[in-house]
C-alpha positions as CSV (number, residue, x, y, z in Angstrom):
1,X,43.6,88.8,11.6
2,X,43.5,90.6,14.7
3,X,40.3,89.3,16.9
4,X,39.8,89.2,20.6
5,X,37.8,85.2,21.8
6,X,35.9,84.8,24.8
7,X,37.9,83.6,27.6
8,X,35.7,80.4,28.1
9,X,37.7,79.0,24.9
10,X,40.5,78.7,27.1
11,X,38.3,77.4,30.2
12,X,37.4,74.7,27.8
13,X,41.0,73.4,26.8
14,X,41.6,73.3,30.4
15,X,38.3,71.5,31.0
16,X,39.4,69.3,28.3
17,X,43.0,68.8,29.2
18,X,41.7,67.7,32.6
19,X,39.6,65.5,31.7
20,X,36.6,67.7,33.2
21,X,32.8,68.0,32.1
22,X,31.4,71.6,32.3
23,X,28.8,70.0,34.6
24,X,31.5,68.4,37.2
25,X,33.6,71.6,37.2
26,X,30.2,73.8,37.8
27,X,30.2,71.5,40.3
28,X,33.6,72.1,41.9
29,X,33.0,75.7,41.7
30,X,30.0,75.5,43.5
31,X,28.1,77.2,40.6
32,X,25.6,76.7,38.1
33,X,26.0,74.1,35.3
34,X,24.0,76.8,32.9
35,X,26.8,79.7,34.1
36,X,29.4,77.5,32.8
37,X,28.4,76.8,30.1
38,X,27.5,80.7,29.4
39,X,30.7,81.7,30.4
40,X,32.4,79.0,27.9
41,X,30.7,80.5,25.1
42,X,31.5,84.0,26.0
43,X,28.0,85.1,27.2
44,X,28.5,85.3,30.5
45,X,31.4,87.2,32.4
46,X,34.1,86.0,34.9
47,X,33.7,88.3,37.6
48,X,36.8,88.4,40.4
49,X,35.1,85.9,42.4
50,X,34.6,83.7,39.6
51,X,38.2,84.5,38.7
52,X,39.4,83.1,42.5
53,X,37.9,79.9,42.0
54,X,39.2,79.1,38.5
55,X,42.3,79.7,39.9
56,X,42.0,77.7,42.7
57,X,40.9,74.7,40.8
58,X,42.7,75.2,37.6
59,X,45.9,76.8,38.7
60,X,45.7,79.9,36.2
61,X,46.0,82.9,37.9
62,X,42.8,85.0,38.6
63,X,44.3,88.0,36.9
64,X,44.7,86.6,33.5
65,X,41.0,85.3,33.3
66,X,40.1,89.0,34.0
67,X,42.8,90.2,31.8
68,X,40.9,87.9,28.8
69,X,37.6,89.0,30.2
70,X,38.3,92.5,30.1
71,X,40.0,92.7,26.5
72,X,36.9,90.2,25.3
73,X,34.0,92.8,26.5
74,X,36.4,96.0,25.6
């Protein structure tokens, strides 16, 4: 089966792996806990500034969260 998921399932095994709560990494982002939590369960979009600081604070590079983003809304 060939289906696209909403790059927040990744954001959450990171979250996970790090031992993170969405509300402490909202936090860290210096965003909302709610947009977080939208963007984990795909109904909210990572924009390139949103991107940045996922890199920043997770390591992954801001291009591949916009290159799940993108393929999840196309």
């Amino acid at each position: 089966m060939d289906y696209k998921v909403p790059p927040g399932w990744l954001l959450d095994d990171y979250l996970e792996e790090r031992g993170y709560s969405e509300d402490a990494f909202a936090k860290m982002c210096g965003l909302p806990a709610k947009q977080i939590s939208q963007i984990a369960e795909g109904k909210a979009p990572i924009d390139a500034g949103i991107a940045e600081t996922f890199e920043k604070i997770l390591g992954v590079r801001a291009h591949i969260w916009l290159n799940l983003e993108t393929a999840y809304r196309a």
